[in-house]
C-alpha positions in Angstrom: 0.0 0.0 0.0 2.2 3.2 -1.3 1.9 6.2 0.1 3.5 8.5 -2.4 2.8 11.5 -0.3 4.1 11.0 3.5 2.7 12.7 6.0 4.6 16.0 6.9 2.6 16.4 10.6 4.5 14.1 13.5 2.1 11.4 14.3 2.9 8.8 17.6 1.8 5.4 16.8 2.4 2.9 20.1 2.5 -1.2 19.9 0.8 -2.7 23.3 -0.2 -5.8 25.1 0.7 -8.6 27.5 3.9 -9.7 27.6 4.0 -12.4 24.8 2.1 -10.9 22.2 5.2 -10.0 20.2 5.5 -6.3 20.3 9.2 -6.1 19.5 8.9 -8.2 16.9 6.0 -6.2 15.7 7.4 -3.0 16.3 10.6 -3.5 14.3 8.8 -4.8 11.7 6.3 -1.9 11.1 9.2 0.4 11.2 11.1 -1.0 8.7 7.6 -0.5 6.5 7.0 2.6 7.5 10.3 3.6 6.4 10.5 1.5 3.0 7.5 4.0 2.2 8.9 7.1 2.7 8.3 8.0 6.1 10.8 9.6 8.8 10.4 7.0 11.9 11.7 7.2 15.5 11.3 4.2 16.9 11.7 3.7 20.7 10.7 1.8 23.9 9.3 2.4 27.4 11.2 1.4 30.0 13.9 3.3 28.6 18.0 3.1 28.3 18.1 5.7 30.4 19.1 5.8 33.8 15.3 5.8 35.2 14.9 3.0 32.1 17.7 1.0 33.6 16.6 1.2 37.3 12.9 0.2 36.1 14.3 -3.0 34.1 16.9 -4.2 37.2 13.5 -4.6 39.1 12.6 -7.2 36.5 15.1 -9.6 37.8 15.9 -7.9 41.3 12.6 -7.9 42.4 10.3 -5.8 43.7 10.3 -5.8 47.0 12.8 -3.3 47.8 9.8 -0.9 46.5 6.8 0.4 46.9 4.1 0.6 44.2 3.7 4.6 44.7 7.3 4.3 44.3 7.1 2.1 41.1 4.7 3.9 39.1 6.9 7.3 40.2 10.0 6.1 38.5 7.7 5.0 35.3 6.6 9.2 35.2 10.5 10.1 35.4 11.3 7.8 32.7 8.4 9.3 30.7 8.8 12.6 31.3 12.7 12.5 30.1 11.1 10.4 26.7 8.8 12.7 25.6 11.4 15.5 26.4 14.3 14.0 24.8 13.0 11.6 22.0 9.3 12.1 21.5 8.0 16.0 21.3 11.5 16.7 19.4 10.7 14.0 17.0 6.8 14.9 16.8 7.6 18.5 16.5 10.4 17.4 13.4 7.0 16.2 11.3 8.6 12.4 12.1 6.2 9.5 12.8 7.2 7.9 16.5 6.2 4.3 16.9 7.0 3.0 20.7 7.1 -0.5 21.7 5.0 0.4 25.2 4.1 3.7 26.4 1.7 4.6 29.2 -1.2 2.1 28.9 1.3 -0.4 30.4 1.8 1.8 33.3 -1.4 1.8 33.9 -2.3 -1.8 32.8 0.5 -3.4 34.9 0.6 -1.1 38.0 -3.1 -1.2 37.7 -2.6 -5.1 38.0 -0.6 -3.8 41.6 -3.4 -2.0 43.3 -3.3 1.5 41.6 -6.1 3.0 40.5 -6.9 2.8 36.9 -8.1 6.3 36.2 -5.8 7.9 38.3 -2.9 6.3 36.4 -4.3 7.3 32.8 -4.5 11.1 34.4 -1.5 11.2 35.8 0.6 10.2 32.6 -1.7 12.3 30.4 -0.5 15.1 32.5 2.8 14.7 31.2 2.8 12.4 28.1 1.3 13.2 24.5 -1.5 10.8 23.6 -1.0 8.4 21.0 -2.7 8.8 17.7 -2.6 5.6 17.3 -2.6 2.6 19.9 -3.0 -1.1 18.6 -3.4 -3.2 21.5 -2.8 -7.2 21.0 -4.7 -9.4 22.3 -3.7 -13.2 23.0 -4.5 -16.0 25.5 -3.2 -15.8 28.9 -2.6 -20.0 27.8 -0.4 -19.0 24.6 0.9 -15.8 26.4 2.9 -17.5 28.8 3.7 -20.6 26.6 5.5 -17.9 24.2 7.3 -16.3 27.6 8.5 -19.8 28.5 9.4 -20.5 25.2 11.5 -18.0 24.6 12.6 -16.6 28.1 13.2 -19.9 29.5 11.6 -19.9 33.5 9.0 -17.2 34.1 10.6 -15.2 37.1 8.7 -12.0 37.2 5.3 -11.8 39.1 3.4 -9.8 36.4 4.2 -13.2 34.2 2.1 -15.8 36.8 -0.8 -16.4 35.4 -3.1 -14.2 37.8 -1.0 -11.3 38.1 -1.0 -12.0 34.1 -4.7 -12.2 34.0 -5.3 -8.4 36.0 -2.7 -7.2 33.4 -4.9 -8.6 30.5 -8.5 -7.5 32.2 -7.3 -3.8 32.0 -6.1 -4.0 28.6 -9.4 -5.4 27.5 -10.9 -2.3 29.5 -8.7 0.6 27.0 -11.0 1.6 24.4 -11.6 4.5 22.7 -11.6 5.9 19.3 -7.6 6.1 18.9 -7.2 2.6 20.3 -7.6 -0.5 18.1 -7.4 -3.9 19.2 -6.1 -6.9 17.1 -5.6 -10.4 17.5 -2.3 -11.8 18.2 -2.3 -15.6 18.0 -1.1 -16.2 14.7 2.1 -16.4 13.2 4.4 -13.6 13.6 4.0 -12.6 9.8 0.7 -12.6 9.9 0.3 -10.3 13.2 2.4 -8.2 11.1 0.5 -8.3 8.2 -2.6 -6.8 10.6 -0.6 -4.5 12.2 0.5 -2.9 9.1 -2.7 -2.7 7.3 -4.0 -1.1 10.5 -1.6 1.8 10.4 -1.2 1.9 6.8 -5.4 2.5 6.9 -5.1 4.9 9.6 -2.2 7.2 7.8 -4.4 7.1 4.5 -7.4 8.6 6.6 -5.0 11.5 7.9 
């Protein structure tokens, strides 16, 4: 689907879900599209490689004990708030398109999954985050979710990937809807989630 005529206004696309459903692999995919079509991409991730990034993902094998939730979700808004002041408003502001492999809704999904309040959450990063144009959420079983985790991570260490904690996680994704929010299944091969994805952005830049 050629787009002879790119878009010159920065859009922020965002790639979401449990873990399992393949978002990097989606992500890099889509970019790689985007940019065989013209387009200027920044592509990027949330947590990020910076140092709030890297204190985020040592709780992923540390633990989480050594921290509170309030103090969880606080180190999430630092990370964000250096993204969107050193990658995403300059590239949005440059006319580039942004595609993220997570952004807020997994704050919110998976510290929603903790205890926090759901609304609250959402406001709080709206405060300081832009709000996608586009957010494709996919969906998978919680049974092929974590046979995918396994498969490929080998023993399935963090909490959020037990199947209950896994199960909250998914509830509140199912929960995000809204007209810049589209939802597509995740269970088939990776070409062919890829194949959805793109046809689902591709659609949405003709629109705009």
């Amino acid at each position: 689907m050629k787009n002879s005529q790119p878009t010159t206004k920065g859009r922020l696309l965002v790639i979401e879900g449990i873990d399992g459903t393949g978002k990097t692999t989606v992500v890099a995919e889509l970019v790689a599209l985007l940019r065989d079509q013209g387009y200027d991409v920044v592509a990027s991730r949330e947590p990020t490689d910076g140092p709030w990034g890297q204190k985020i993902r040592g709780l992923y094998t540390k633990g989480r004990e050594s921290i509170t939730p309030e103090e969880e979700v606080q180190w999430f808004l630092n990370d964000r708030l250096e993204h969107v002041a050193q990658v995403i408003r300059p590239a949005l502001e440059s006319g580039n398109l942004v595609v993220l492999d997570r952004y807020y809704h997994s704050t919110v999904a998976y510290q929603g999954a903790r205890g926090g309040d759901v609304q609250t959450l959402f406001q709080r990063n709206l405060d300081i985050a832009p709000e996608p144009d586009l957010t494709i959420i996919l969906d998978l079983t919680l049974d092929e979710a974590l046979r995918r985790v396994q498969e490929f991570r080998g023993d399935v260490a963090d909490s959020f990937e037990q199947r209950d904690e896994l199960a909250k996680v998914q509830r509140i994704y199912d929960s995000m809807q809204g007209e810049n929010i589209k939802h597509l299944e995740a269970g088939g091969t990776p070409a062919e989630v890829c194949k959805k994805v793109w046809y689902s952005v591709a659609n949405y830049l003709e629109a705009v």
